[in-house]
C-alpha positions in Angstrom: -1.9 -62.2 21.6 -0.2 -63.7 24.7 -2.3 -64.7 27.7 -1.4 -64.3 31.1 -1.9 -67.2 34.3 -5.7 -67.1 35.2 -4.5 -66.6 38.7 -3.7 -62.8 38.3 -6.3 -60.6 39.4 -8.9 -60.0 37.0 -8.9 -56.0 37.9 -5.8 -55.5 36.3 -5.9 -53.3 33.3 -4.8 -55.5 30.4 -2.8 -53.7 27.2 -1.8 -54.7 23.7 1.1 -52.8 22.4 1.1 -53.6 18.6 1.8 -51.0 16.0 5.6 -50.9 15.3 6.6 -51.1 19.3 8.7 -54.1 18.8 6.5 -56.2 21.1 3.0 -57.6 22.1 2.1 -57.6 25.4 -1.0 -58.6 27.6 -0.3 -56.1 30.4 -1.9 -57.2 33.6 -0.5 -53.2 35.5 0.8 -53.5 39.3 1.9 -50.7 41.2 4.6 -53.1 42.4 5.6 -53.7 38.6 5.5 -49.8 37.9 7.7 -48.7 40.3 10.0 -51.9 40.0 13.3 -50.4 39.2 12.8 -46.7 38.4 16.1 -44.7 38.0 16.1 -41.1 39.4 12.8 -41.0 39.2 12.3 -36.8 40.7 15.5 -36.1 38.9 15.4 -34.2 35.9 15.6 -35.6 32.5 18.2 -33.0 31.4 21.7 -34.2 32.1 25.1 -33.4 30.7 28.2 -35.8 29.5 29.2 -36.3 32.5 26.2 -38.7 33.4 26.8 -40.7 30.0 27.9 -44.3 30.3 27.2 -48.2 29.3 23.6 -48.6 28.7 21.8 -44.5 29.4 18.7 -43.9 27.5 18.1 -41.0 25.4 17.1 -39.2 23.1 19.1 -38.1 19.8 18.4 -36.0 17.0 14.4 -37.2 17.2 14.9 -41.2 18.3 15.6 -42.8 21.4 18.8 -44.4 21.9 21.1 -46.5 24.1 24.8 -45.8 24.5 27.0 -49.1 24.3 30.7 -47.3 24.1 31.8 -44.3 25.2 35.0 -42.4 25.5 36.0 -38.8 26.9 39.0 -37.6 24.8 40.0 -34.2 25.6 42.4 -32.0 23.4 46.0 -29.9 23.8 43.6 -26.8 24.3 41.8 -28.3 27.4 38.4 -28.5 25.5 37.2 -31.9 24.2 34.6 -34.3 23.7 33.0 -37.7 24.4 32.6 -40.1 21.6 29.8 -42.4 22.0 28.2 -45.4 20.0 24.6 -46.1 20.8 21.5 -48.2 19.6 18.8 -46.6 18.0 16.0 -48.2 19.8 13.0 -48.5 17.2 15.3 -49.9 14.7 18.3 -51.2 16.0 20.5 -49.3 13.8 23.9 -48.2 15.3 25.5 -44.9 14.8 28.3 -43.0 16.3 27.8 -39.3 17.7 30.6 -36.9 19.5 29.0 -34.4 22.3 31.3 -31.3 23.2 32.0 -31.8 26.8 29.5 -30.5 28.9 26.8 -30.4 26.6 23.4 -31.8 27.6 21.8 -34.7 27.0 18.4 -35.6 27.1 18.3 -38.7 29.1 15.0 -40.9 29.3 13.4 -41.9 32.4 13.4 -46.1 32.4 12.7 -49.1 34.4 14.6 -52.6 34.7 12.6 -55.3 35.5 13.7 -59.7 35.5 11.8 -61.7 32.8 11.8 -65.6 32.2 13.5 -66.2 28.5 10.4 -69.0 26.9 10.3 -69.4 23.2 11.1 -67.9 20.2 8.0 -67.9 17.1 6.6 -66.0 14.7 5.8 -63.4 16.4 9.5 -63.1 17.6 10.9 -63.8 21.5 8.7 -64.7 24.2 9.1 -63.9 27.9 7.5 -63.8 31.1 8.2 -61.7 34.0 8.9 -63.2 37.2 6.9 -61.7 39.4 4.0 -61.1 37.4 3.9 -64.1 35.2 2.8 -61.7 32.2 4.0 -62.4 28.8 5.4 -60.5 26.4 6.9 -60.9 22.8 10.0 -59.2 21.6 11.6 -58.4 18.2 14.9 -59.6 17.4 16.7 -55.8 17.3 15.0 -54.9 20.8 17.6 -58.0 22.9 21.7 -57.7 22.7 22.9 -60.7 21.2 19.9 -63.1 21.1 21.5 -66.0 19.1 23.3 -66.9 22.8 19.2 -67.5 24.6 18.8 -70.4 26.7 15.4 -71.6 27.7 14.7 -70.5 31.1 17.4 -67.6 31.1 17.1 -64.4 33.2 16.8 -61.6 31.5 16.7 -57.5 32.3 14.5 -55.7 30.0 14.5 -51.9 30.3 11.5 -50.2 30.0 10.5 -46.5 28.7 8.9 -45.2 32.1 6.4 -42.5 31.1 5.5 -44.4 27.7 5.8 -48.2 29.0 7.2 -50.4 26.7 10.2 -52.4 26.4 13.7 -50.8 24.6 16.0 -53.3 25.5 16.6 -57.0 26.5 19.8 -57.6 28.3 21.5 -61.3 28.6 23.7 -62.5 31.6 27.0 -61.5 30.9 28.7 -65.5 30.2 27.1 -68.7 29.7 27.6 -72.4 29.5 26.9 -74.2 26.7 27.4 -77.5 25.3 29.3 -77.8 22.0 26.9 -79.3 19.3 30.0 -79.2 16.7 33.6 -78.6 15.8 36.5 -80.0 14.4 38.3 -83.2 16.3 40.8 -81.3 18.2 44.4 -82.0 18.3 45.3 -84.4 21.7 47.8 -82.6 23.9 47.3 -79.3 22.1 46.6 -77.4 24.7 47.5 -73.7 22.8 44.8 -71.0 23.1 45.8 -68.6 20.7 45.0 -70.5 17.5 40.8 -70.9 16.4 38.4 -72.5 15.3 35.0 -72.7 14.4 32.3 -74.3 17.2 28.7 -75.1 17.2 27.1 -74.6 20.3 23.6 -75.6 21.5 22.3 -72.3 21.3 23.0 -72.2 17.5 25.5 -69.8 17.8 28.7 -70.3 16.0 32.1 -69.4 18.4 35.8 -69.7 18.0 37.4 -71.8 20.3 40.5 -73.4 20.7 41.9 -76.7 18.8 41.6 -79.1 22.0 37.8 -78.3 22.4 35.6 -81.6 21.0 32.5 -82.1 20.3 30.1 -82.9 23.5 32.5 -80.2 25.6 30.6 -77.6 27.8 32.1 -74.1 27.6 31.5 -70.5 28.6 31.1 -67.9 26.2 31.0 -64.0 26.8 28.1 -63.2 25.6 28.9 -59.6 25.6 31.7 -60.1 22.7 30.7 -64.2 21.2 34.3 -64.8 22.6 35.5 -68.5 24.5 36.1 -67.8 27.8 37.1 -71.4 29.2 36.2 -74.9 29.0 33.9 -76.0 31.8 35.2 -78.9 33.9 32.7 -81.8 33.7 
């Protein structure tokens, strides 16, 4: 289990979350932290297609998931449909599922809330809110992408509202990194459209042009694991 700074108040409820959740937490509970965040919070959970887009929350045939594409095709008949491809939550698994437009969906409530990236163990990813300075530990499935972590990062994890525990850990959208490895590139080969492989200090492996060398900084989209552009020194 996680501690949390002696500083906080020692009225705070403390929780472990263990049992499958995906995380461990010691939960020092604020009002502050509760209502940090909170989406349509009187609306109702019942929406329709219309609503759907880039990271909702709900539920699906019995699980909770997150959409990550979507697309609203419509047919020579007027009718149609919106395509979607979402996370399941508890298990990371990713599916694909068309709605008939104007069908409901059953959207979960959430909250977002800014934790500290610290460490990664063996009992998986390690963070620390930023206002609260409590901890928490997160499995790999539960964060988009984690191989691009820095120490220190800022992070947005989403929270279930009603149940509270974590669903999702979201990184910034690019960062720099220094490459740890590649290939000598090519001197005055300044073509971007042929690739290869780079180490970066993350770990992560990325394609990048031939005139990257070793010791360059970059920025990778960490959205896709695509080169964006070398960073000048």
């Amino acid at each position: 289990m996680v501690s949390t700074p002696s500083a906080l108040n020692s009225d705070r409820c403390a929780r472990r979350f263990d049992g499958g959740s995906g995380y461990i937490a010691h939960h020092p509970r604020t009002h502050e932290e509760l209502t940090i965040g909170i989406q349509d919070k009187n609306r109702t959970a019942m929406a329709t297609t219309s609503d759907i887009k880039n990271g909702l929350c709900l539920r699906h045939q019995g699980g909770l998931y997150q959409v990550i594409e979507f697309l609203h095709k419509k047919t020579a008949r007027g009718s149609g449909n919106v395509w979607t491809k979402m996370k399941n939550l508890e298990n990371g698994k990713i599916i694909e599922h068309s709605y008939n437009t104007g069908a409901k969906v059953d959207v979960i409530r959430v909250e977002t809330r800014e934790y500290t990236y610290l460490y990664e163990d063996d009992m998986g990813y390690n963070f620390m809110n930023s206002e609260t300075f409590e901890q928490l530990s997160l499995e790999k499935y539960l964060i988009d992408n984690p191989q691009f972590l820095q120490d220190e990062m800022k992070c947005l994890i989403v929270f279930h509202a009603d149940e509270e525990r974590p669903l999702s850990a979201t990184l910034p959208s690019h960062i720099e990194a220094e490459v740890t490895y590649t290939e000598p590139g090519v001197k005055g080969d300044t073509a971007t459209n042929t690739l290869k492989p780079a180490t970066i200090d993350t770990g992560a492996e990325v394609r990048v042009p031939l005139f990257i060398n070793t010791g360059d900084r970059i920025k990778v989209d960490t959205r896709t694991g695509e080169y964006s552009e070398r960073v000048k020194k």
